[in-house]
C-alpha positions in Angstrom: 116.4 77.5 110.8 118.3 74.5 110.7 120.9 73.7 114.2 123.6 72.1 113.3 125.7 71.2 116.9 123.9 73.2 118.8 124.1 76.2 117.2 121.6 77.9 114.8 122.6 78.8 111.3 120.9 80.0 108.4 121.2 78.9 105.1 121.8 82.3 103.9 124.6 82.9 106.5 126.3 79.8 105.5 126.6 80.6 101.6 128.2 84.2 103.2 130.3 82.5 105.1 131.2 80.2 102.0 131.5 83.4 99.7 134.0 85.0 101.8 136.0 81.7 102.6 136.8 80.3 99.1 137.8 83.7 97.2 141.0 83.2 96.0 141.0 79.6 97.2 141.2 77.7 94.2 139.0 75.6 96.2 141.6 73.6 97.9 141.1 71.0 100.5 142.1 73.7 103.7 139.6 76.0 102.8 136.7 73.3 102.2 137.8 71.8 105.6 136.9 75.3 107.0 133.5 75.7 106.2 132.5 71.6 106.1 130.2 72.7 108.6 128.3 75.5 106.4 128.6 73.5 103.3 126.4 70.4 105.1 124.0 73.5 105.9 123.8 74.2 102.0 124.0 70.8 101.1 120.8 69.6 103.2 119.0 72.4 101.9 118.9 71.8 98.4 120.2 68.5 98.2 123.5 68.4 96.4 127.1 67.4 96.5 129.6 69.4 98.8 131.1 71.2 95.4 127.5 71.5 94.0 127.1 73.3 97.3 130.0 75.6 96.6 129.1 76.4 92.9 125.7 77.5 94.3 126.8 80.0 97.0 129.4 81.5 94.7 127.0 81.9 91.7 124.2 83.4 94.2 126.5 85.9 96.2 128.4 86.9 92.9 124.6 87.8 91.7 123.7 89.3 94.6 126.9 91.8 94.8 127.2 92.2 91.1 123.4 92.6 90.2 124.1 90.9 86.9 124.2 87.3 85.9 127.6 85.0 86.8 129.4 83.5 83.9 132.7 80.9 84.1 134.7 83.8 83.8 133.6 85.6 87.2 133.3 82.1 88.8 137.3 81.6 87.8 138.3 85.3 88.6 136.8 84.7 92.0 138.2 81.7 92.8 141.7 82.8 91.1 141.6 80.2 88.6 142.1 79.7 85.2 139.2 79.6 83.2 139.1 75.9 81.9 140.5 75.1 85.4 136.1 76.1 85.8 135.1 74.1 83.0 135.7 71.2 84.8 132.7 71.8 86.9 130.4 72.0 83.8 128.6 68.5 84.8 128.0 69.8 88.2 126.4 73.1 87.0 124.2 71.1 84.5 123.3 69.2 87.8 122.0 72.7 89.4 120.6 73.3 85.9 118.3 70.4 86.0 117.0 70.7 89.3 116.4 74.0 88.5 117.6 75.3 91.8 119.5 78.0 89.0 119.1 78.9 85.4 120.9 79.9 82.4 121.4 83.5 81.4 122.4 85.5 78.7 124.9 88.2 79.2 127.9 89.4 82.1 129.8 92.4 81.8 133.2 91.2 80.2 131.4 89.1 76.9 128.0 89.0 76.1 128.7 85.9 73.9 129.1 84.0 77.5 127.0 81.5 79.0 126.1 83.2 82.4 123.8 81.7 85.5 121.3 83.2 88.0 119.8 81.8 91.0 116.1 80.7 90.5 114.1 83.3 91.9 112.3 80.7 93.7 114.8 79.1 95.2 116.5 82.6 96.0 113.8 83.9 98.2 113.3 80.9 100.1 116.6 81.4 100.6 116.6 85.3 101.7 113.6 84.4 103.9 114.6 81.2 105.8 111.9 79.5 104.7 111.9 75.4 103.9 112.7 74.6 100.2 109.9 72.5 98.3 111.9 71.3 95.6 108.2 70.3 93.9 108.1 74.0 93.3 111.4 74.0 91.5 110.7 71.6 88.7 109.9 73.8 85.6 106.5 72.7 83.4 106.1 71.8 79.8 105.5 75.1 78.8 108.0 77.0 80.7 110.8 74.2 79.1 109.3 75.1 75.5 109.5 78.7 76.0 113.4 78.2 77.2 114.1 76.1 74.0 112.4 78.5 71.7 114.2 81.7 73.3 117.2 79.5 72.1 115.8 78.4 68.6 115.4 82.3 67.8 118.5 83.5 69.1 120.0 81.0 65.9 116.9 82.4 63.7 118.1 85.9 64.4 122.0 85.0 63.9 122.9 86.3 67.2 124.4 82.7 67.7 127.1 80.9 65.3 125.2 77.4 64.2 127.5 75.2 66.8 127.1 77.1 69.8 123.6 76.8 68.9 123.7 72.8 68.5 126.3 73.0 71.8 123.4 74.7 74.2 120.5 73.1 73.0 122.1 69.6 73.5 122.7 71.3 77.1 119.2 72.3 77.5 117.5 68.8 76.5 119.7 67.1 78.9 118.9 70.0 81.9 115.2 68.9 81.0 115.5 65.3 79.4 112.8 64.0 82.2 110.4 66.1 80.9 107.8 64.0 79.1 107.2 66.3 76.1 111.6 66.5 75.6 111.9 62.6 76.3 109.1 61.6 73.2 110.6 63.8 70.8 114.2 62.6 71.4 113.3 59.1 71.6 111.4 59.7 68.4 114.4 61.5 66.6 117.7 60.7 68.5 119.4 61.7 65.7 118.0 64.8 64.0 118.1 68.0 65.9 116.5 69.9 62.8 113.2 67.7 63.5 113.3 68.0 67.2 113.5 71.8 67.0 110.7 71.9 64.1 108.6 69.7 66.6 109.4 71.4 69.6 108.3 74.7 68.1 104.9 73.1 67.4 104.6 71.8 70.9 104.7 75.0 71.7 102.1 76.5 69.7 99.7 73.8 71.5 100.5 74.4 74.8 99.8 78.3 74.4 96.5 77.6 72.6 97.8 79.9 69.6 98.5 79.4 65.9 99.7 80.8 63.2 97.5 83.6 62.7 98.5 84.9 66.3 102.0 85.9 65.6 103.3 89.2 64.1 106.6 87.0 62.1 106.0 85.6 59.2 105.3 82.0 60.5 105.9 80.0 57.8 109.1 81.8 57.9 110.1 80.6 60.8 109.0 77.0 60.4 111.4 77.1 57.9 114.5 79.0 59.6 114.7 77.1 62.3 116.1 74.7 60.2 120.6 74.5 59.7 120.8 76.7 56.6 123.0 73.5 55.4 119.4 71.2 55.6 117.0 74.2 54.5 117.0 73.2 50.8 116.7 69.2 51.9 113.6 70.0 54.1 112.3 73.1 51.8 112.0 70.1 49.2 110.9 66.7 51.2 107.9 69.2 53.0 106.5 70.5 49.5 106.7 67.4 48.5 105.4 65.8 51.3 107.8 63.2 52.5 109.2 64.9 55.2 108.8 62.3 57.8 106.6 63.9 60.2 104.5 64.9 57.8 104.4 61.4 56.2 103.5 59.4 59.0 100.7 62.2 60.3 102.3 63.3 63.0 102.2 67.1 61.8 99.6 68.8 59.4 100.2 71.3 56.7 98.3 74.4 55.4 98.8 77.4 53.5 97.9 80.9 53.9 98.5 84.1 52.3 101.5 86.4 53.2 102.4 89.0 51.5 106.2 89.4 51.3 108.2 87.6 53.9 111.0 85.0 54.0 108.8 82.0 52.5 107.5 83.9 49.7 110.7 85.8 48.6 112.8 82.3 48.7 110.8 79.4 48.8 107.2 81.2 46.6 105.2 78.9 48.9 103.4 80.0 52.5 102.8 77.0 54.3 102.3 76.5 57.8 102.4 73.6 60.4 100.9 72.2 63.5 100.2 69.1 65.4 97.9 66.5 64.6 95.8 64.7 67.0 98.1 61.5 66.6 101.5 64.0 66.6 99.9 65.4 70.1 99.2 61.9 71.4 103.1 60.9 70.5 104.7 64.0 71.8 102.8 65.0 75.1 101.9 61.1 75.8 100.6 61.3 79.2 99.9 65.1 79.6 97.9 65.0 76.4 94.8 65.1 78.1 95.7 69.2 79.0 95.7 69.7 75.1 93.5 69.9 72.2 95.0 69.8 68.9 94.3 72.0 65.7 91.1 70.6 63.6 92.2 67.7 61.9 89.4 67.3 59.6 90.0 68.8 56.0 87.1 69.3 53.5 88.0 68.8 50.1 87.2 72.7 49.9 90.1 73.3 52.6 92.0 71.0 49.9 91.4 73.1 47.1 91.9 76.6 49.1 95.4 75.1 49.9 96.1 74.2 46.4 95.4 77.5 45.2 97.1 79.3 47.8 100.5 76.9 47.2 99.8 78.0 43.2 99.2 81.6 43.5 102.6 82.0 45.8 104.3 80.5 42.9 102.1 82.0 40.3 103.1 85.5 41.8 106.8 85.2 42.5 108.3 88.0 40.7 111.8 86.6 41.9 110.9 83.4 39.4 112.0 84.0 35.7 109.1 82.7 33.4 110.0 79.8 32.2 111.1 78.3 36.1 107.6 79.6 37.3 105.6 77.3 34.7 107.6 74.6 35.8 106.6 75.1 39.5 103.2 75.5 38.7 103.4 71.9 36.8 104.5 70.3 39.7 101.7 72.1 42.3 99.2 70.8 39.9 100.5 67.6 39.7 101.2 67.6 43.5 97.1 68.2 44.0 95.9 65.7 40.8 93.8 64.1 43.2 91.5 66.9 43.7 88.3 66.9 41.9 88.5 70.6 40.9 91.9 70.4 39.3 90.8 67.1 37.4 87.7 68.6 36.3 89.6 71.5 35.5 92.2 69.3 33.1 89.5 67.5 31.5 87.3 70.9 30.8 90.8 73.4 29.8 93.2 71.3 28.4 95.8 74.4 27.1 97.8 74.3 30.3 99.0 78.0 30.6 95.1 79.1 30.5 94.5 76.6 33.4 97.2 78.4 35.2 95.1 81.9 34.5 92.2 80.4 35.6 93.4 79.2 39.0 95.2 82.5 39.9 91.4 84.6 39.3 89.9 81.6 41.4 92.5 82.1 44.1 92.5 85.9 43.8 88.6 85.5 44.7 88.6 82.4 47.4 91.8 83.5 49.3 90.9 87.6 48.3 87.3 88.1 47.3 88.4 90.2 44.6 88.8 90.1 41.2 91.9 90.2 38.9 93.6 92.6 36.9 94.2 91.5 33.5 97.6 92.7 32.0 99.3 91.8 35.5 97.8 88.3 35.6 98.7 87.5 32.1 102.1 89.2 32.7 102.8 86.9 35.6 102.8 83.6 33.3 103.9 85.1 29.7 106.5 88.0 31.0 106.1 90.7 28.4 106.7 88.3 25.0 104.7 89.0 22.1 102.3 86.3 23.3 101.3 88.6 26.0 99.9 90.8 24.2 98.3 88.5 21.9 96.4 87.2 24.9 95.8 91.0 26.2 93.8 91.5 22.4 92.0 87.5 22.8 90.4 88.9 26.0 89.5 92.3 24.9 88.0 91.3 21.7 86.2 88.7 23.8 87.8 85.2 21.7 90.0 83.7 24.6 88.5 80.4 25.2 88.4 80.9 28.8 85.5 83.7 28.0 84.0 81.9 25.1 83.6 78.9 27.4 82.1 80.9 30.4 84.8 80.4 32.6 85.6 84.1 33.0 84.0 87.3 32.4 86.1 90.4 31.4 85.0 93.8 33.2 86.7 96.3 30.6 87.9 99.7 31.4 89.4 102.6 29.0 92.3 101.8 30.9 93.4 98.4 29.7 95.6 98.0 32.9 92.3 98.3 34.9 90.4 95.7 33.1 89.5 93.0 35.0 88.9 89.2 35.3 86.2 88.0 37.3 84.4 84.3 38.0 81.3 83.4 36.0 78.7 81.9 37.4 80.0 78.2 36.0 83.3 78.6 37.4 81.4 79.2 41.1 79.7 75.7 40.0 83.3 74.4 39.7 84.6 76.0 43.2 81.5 75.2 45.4 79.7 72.9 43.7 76.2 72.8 45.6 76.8 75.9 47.5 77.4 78.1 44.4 74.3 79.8 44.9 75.7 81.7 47.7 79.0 83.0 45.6 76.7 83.3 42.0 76.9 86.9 40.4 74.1 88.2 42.2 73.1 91.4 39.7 69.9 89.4 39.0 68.5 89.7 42.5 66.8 92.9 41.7 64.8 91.4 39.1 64.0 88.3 40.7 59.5 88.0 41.8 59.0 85.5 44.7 55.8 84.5 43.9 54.4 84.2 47.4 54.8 88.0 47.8 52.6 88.3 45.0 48.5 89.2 46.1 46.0 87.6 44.9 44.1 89.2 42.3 40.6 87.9 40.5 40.8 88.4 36.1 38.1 88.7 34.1 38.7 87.6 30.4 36.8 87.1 27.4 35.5 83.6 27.1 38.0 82.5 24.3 40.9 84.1 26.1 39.9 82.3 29.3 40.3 78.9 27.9 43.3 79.5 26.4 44.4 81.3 29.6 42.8 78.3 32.0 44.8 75.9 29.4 48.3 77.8 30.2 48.1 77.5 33.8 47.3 73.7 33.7 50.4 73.4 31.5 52.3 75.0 34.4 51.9 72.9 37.3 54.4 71.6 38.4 53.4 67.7 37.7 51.9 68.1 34.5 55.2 70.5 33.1 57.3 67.6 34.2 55.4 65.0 32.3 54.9 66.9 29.0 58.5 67.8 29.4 59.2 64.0 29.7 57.2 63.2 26.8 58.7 65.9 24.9 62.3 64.2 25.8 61.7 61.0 24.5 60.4 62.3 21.2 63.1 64.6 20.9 61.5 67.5 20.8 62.1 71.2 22.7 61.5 70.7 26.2 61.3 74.4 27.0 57.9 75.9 26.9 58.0 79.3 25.4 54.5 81.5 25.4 53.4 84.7 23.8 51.2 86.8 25.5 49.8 89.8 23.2 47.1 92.3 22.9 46.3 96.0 23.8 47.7 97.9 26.9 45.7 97.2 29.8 44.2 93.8 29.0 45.8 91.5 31.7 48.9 90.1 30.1 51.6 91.0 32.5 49.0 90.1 36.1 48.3 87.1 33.7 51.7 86.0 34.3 52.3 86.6 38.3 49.2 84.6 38.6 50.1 81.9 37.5 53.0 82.1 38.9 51.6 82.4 41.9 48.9 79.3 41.5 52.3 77.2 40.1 54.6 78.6 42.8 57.3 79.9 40.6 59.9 82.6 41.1 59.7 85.0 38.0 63.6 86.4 36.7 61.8 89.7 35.2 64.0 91.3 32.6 64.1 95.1 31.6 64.1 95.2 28.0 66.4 99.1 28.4 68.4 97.4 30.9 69.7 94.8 27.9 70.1 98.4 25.7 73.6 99.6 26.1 75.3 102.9 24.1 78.6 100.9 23.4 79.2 98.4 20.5 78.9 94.5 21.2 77.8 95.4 24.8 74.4 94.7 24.3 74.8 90.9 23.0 76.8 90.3 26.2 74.0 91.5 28.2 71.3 89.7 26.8 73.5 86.7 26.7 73.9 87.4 30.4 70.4 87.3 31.3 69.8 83.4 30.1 73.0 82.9 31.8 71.4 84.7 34.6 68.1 82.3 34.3 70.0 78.9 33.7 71.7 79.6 37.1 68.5 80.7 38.7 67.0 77.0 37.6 70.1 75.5 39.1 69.7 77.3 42.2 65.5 76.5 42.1 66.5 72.8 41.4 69.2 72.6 44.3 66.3 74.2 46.6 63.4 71.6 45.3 61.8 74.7 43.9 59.7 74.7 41.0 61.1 76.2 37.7 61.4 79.8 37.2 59.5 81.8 34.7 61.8 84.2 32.5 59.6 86.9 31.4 60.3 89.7 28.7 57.7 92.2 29.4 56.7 94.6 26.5 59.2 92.9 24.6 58.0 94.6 21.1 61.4 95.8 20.7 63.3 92.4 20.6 60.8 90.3 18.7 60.4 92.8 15.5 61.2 91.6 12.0 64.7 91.8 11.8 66.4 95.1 9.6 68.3 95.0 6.7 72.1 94.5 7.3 72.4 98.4 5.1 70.6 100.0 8.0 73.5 100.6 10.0 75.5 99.8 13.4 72.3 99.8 15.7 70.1 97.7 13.2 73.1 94.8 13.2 73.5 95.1 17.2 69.7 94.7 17.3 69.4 91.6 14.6 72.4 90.3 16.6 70.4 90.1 19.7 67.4 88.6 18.3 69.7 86.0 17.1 70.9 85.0 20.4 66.9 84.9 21.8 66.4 82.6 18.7 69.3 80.6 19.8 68.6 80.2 23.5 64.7 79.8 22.5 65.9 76.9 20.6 67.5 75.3 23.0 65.2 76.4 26.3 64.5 74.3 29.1 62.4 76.4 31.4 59.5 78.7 30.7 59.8 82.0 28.8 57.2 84.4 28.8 56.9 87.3 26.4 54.4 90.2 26.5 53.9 92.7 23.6 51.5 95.0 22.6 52.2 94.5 19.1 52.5 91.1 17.1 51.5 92.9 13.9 55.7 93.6 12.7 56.8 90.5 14.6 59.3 88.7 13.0 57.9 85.0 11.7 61.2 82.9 13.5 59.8 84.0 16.5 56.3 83.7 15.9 57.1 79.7 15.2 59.4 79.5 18.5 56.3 80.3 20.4 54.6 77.6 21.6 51.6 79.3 23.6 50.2 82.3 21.5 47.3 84.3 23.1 45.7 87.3 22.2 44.3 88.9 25.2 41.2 91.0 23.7 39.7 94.3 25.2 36.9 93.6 27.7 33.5 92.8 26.4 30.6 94.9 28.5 30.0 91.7 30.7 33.3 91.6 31.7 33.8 95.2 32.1 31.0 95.5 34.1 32.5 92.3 36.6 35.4 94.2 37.0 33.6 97.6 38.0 32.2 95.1 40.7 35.0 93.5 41.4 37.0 96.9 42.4 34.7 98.9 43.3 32.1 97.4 46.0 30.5 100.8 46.4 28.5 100.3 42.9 25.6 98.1 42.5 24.8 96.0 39.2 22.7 98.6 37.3 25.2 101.1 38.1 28.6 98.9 37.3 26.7 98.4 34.0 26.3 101.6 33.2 29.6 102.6 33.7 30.8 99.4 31.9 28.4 100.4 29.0 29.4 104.1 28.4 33.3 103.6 29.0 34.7 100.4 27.1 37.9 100.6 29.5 40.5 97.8 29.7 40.9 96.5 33.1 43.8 98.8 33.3 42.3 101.8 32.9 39.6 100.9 35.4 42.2 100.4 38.1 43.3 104.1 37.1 39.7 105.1 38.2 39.7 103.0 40.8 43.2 104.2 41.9 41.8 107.9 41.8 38.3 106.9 43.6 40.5 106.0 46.7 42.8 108.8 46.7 40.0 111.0 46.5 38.5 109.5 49.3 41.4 110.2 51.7 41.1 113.6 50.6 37.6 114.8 50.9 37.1 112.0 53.8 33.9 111.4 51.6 33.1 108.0 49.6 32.5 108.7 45.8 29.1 108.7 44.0 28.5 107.5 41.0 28.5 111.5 39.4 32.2 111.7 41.0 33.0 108.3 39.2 32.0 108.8 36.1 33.4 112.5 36.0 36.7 110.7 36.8 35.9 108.2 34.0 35.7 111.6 31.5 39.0 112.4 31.9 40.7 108.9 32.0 41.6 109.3 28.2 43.4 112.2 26.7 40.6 114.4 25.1 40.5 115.0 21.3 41.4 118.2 21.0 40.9 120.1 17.6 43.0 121.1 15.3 44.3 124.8 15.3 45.8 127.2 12.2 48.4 128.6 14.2 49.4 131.9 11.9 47.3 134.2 9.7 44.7 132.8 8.1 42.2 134.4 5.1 
């Protein structure tokens, strides 16, 4: 209550008596005179000039008895003035505006083109309630000025404004609020260019509501853009590719790019970048409140880099609104935009024909941005169109001759359907992308085949003396510090470093535990490959499969290396099939797929730098270009009695010497054969719950081989 000559009145009855004394007034000098004393009442309360004061009661009793916001129109209709009679009171409103004691609105019943005004609801029920007005309450924050600028900067987005009353009301609203820190920076920054303000002032606000892009359902880079004067969008489109749009020059504002599919950006501009503050932008812009705020990561890996490059070259890669010729010319200027990265100069000095480059860094975007692969035809469609060269490349890749195959940059998964024949990463190109991480992306189809050797038990052979040696000699050879000094020596004299062994014999002798034992006393993973698995029923298939599988082991060294792991051991078991003599070109289709493969083991033998072990039951038909590639040749030789009967010991505890000897002297088992029995002993066992005797041993050592059985004259016979 505020008593003014002795009488008490409220605020609120003062701006009704106001209200009802100036309609039709024109607000002349007699009717001020008549309510001097209720305008001081208003004038006290919210600290304003006596025609401030008047403005303010008519705008909140019109709102009050209309229940819609007040525009000049109402405000001259009221008073029974002409509208630009109203105008003339524009700097007094703006005054109201900045104090925030009332705020713009959009809206009124006779245009809803109109600038209109409300009371602050704030400010209103203090009002209403006759309580004291703390004008500290009134003063609008950063965030709640941002939001008010935005509304405005999407009303011009969406078209609902023409460009100049756009330009007209945001000039208004930075001088409502040009005390605000966050207003006064920016404008002192760039007095001149409202584009830049608004593009910075839409940032701002992305840091005070602790989003980003990713939060919003528009296309964001869409909107960076738009916000733009349709008359600047090609000037800025160009200087912020390019990057010398000044606040991204002088690191005020940091740039990324994502994937969106469709949208404004990609449809117009065929890039999909996006924007936010920097540290130093945030420091500028907020000065003094910057302490409230945490800007966006500002430290970029050269992997962020690259993901951005691709991204930028993919948009343009895939614009279908691009005619062929202007999309090659966009992609020359990405790359040359990004020539500082590693991966696209590596890239230049490893695929010098430009248009397969392109290829190769859509499929590397299509897997980094996608983790997918890529369809052929449409990929090779995007850069050639549907030109005869097309589908010369569409034949290159599925005859397997493009140089992007042939070089082991990309690996063709072919279909019956040629349209769903894919492009996928080879294990080099992961090298490229990730460089000591690869192992985490590598084609990982090995895995199943791969032996950690310190899952593998330990298990005590018994050889023949001369196999023991020979045997004792291999596993020196393979620890670590000796293999790296013969592999030295070997260097300097140029001569193979790889060491390649051949274990051979009769079924059951020890080869294949021969090899996870030393593999296990030299700590080394073993890449074990199925000889069927390197079989396949469809022409050429097979040479890219066993290809694969030294592809397969190079990267498994890579990965061993990378790890300070000891080198892996690649081990053909029972390879008898692969290591024959080679057939006669006459003998058909399979004969030349199978001399084709032993050609590339030849090859890669050649030019080993690991360990290959082969096992084989036969050497007999083995062809000689192998036998002269081995470097290690061992013949693993049935069991003598002396060391049949240590194995009889060895498995079975149960038997004492005279009765392991016995055994080992009526059955001349391999050691295989005796795990069989051994194998049987303990199943029976869990049977019967009853340990076996010798009897029940040697029964089970009766039937171990297939009986001879004799022959029969099936028919009549004389």
């Amino acid at each position: 209550m505020i008593d003014t000559k002795n009488k008490k009145l409220t605020v609120l009855d003062s701006v009704i008596k106001i209200f009802e004394t100036l309609e039709g007034s024109k607000l002349s000098e007699e009717s001020m005179n008549k309510i001097s004393q209720e305008l001081t009442v208003v004038q006290d309360y919210i600290g304003c000039s006596q025609i401030q004061a008047c403005l303010f009661a008519l705008i909140f009793a019109l709102q009050n008895k209309s229940g819609d916001s007040v525009t000049f129109q109402m405000l001259a209709d009221y008073l029974d003035e002409s509208f630009l009679y109203i105008i003339k009171y524009k700097k007094d409103l703006n005054f109201l505006l900045r104090e925030n004691l009332i705020d713009t609105a959009r809206g009124g019943f006779d245009n809803s083109e109109k600038i209109a005004y409300v009371v602050n609801k704030m400010v209103s029920d203090c009002l209403v309630e006759d309580r004291p007005l703390n004008r500290s309450n009134c003063v609008k924050d950063t965030q709640e000025i941002l939001y008010d600028i935005t509304e405005l900067i999407w009303e011009h987005v969406r078209n609902d404004i023409s460009n100049n009353e756009y330009i007209f009301r945001l000039n208004d609203l930075e001088s409502r609020y040009e005390k605000n820190e966050v207003i006064k920076n920016v404008n002192n920054k760039y007095p001149d260019d409202i584009d830049t303000r608004v593009f910075i002032y839409s940032l701002c606000l992305r840091v005070v509501n602790g989003s980003d892009y990713q939060d919003s359902d528009e296309d964001p880079s869409g909107f960076d853009y738009r916000i733009f004067s349709a008359k600047n969008l090609n000037k800025f489109k160009n200087k912020i590719i390019d990057g010398t749009y000044e606040p991204i020059k002088d690191g005020y504002v940091g740039k990324k790019f994502i994937n969106v599919d469709g949208g404004f950006v990609r449809r117009r501009l065929g890039v999909c970048p996006v924007f936010s503050l920097t540290q130093k932008g945030l420091d500028l812009f907020f000065g003094s409140e910057k302490g409230e705020y945490e800007a966006e990561d500002s430290s970029t890996s050269e992997f962020d880099f690259l993901r951005q490059f691709l991204l930028e070259f993919a948009a343009n890669y895939e614009n279908h609104q691009k005619s062929v010729g202007m999309k090659r010319s966009l992609l020359r200027n990405v790359e040359r935009r990004h020539n500082n990265l590693e991966f696209v100069k590596t890239a230049n000095t490893l695929i010098t024909d430009r248009l397969s480059r392109y290829i190769f860094y859509d499929c590397c975007n299509d897997f980094v941005a996608l983790n997918g692969c890529s369809y052929l035809t449409s990929t090779l469609q995007d850069i050639y169109g549907d030109d005869e060269e097309y589908f010369k490349k569409v034949h290159e890749f599925k005859d397997e001759k493009n140089f992007l195959q042939t070089e082991g940059f990309l690996i063709l998964e072919k279909n019956e359907n040629i349209n769903k024949s894919t492009l996928t990463l080879s294990d080099r190109t992961f090298e490229l992308i990730y460089g000591k991480n690869a192992d985490l992306y590598v084609n990982n189809i090995y895995d199943n085949n791969i032996i950690d050797s310190e899952k593998l038990k330990d298990k005590t052979l018994f050889y023949p003396e001369n196999v023991e040696k020979q045997v004792c000699m291999l596993k020196k050879s393979l620890e670590n510090s000796n293999l790296l000094a013969m592999q030295k020596r070997l260097g300097e004299k140029a001569l193979p470093k790889g060491i390649a062994v051949l274990l051979y014999g009769a079924a059951g002798t020890g080869k294949t535990e021969s090899v996870y034992q030393i593999a296990k006393a030299t700590k080394r993973k073993i890449y074990h490959v199925d000889i069927s698995e390197t079989k396949s029923m469809w022409f050429g298939e097979s040479e890219k499969l066993i290809k694969k599988v030294f592809t397969n082991y190079k990267n498994l060294c890579k990965t061993c290396e990378r790890h300070h792991e000891n080198t892996p051991i690649l081990l053909f078991n029972e390879a008898d099939a692969i290591i024959s003599k080679r057939k006669s070109v006459d003998s058909g289709n399979v004969a030349q797929t199978e001399n084709a493969i032993q050609n590339i083991i030849l090859e890669q033998m050649e030019n080993l730098d690991g360990i290959m072990i082969a096992t084989t039951n036969l050497c007999e038909n083995m062809d000689k270009a192998f036998e002269r590639r081995f470097l290690f040749k061992i013949k693993f030789d049935k069991p003598g009695l002396k060391e049949r009967t240590l194995i009889w010991k060895d498995k079975l505890s149960i038997l004492n010497d005279k009765e392991a000897e016995e055994i080992a002297r009526k059955y001349d088992f391999t050691g295989g054969e005796i795990d069989n029995i051994v194998r049987k002993c303990e199943i029976d066992e869990v049977i019967t719950g009853e340990i076996p005797n010798l009897s029940k041993i040697e029964d089970l050592c009766k039937h171990e081989r297939l009986a001879t059985q004799e022959n029969h004259t099936m028919g009549f016979t004389l």
